[in-house]
C-alpha positions in Angstrom: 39.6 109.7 140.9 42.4 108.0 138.6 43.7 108.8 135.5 42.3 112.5 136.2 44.2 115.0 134.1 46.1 117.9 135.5 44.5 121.8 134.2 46.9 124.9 135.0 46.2 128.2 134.8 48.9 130.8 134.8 48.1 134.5 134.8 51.0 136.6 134.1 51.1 140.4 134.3 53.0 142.5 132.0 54.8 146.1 133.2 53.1 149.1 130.9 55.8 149.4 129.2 56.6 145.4 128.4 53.5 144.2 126.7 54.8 143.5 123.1 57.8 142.2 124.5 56.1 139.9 126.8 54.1 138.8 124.5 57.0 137.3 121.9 58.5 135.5 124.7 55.4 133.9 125.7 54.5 133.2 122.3 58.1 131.3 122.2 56.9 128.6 124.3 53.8 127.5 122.8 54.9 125.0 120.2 57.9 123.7 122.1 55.2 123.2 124.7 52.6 121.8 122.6 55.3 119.0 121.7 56.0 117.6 124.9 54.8 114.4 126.0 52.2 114.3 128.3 50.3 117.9 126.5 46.8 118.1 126.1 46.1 122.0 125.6 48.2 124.6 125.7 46.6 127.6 125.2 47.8 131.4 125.7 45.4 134.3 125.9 45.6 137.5 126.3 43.0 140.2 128.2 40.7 142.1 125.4 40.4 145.3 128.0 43.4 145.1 129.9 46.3 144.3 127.3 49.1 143.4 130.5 47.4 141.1 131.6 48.0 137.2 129.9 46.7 133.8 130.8 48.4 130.0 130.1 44.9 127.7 129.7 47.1 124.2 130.0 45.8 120.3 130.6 48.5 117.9 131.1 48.1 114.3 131.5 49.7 113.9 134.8 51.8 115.5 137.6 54.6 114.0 136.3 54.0 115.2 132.5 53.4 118.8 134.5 57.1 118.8 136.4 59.3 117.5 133.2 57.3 120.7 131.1 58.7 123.1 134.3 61.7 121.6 134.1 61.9 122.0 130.2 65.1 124.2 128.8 62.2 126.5 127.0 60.5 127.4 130.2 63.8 127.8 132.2 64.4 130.0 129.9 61.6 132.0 130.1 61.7 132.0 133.7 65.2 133.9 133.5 63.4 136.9 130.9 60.3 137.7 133.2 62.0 139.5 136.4 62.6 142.5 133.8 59.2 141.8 131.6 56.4 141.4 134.4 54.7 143.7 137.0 54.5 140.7 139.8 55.3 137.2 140.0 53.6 134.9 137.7 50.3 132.8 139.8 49.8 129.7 138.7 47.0 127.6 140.0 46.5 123.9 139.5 42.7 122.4 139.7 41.4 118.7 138.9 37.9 119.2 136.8 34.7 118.2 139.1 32.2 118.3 136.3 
């Protein structure tokens, strides 16, 4: 299938400890990321019962659109702040809808 877009979710884990300060560094990327070319959704939630525990809901037009938004200087950035912020490392899945 052409022209299919690209959907990415990213759980990321918080230590006990680093919730609140998670949280304001994830919340940093979501209008820089929202701006980029090639953004559909961008969506960041976090667990009602289990407050460590956040999830990136994201739809991208392409692959390409995907690798410049990993490459961006806001998620570099972010990328240097989670070794001291998270529990384990981030997993991030990519999927194609089927239906």
């Amino acid at each position: 299938m052409t022209n299919q877009t690209i959907r990415v979710v990213a759980r990321i884990t918080a230590l006990p400890n680093k919730v609140e300060e998670l949280k304001a560094v994830l919340l940093e990327l979501i209008e820089p990321s929202r701006q980029e070319a090639g953004a559909i959704n961008y969506e960041l939630l976090q667990n009602q019962y289990d407050l460590t525990d956040f999830t990136f809901i994201e739809e991208w037009t392409s692959h390409e659109a995907l690798t410049t938004h990993l490459d961006s200087p806001h998620l570099q950035a972010l990328a240097a702040k989670l070794e001291t912020l998270v529990a384990t490392a981030p997993d991030i899945r990519r999927y194609h809808l089927l239906a």
